[in-house]
C-alpha positions in Angstrom: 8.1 -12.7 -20.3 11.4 -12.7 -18.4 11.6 -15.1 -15.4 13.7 -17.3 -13.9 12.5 -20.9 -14.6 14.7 -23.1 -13.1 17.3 -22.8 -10.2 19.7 -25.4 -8.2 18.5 -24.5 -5.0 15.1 -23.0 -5.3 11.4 -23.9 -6.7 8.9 -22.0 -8.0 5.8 -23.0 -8.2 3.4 -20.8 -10.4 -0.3 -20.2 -10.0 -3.0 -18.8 -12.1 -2.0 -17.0 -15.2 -3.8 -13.5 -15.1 -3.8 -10.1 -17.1 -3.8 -6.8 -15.6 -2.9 -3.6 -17.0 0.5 -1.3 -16.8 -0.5 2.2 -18.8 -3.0 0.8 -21.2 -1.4 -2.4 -22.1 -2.4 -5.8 -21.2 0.1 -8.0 -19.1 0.2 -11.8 -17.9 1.2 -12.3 -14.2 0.7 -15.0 -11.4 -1.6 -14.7 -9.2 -0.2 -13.7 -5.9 3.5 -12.3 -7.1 4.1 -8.9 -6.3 3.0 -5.7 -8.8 6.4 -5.4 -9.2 7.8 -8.7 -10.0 4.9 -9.0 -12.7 6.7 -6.0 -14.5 9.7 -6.6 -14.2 9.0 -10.1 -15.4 7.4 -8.2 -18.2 10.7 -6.3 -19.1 9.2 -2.9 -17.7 12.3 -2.0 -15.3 11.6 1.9 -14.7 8.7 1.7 -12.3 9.1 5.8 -11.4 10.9 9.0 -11.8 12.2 10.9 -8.8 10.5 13.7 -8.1 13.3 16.1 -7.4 15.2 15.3 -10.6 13.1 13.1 -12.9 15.6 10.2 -13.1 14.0 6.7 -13.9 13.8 4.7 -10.5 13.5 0.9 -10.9 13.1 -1.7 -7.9 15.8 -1.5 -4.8 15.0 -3.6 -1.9 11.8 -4.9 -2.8 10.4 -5.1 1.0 8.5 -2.3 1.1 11.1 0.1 3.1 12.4 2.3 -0.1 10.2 4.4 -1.8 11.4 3.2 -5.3 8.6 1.4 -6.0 5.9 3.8 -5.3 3.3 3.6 -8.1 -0.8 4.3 -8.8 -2.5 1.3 -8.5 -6.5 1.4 -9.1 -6.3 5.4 -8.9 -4.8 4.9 -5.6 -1.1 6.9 -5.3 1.8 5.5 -3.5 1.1 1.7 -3.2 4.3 -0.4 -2.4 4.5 -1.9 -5.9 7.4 -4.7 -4.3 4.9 -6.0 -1.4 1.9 -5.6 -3.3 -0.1 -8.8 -5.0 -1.1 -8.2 -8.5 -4.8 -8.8 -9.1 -6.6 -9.7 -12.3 -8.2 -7.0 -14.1 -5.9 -4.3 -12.2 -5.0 -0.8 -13.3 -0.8 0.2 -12.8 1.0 3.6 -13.6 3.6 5.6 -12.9 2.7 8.1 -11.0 3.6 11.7 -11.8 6.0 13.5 -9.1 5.3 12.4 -5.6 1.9 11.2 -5.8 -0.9 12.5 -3.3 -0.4 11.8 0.3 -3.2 8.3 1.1 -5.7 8.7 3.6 
């Protein structure tokens, strides 16, 4: 795992270690950091293509307000990867094209 451990200015405290699950294959997070963070700290940086040219997308502002981060979480489409806590046990993907609009 990638993260930042120590910083002059900054502390992190860390909580529970947990799995969940990016496209089949089990990952460790924290309890409570964002979808997002957890894969990145995981060294998974393409989080989505675009759906009008198929680029790779990875995080941009990471507080909720882009679309970059848009992702299938649980069978649910379009989640807010960036502002979204990862839970133990849960289900991520990319999501193909621009998803299903959420109820």
């Amino acid at each position: 795992m990638e993260r930042i451990t120590e910083h002059p200015l900054l502390s992190f405290e860390r909580s529970e270690k947990i799995t969940f699950f990016f496209e089949g294959r089990e990952l460790l997070a924290y309890l409570g950091e964002s979808i997002a963070a957890a894969l990145h700290a995981n060294g998974i940086r393409n989080l989505r293509y675009s759906p009008k040219k198929d680029r790779p997308q990875g995080l941009f502002c990471a507080i909720g307000k882009c679309s970059s981060c848009l992702m299938e979480v649980d069978g649910k489409p379009n989640v807010r990867t960036c502002i979204t806590p990862v839970r133990p046990g849960m289900r991520v993907r990319r999501q193909p094209g621009k998803g299903e609009i959420s109820e």
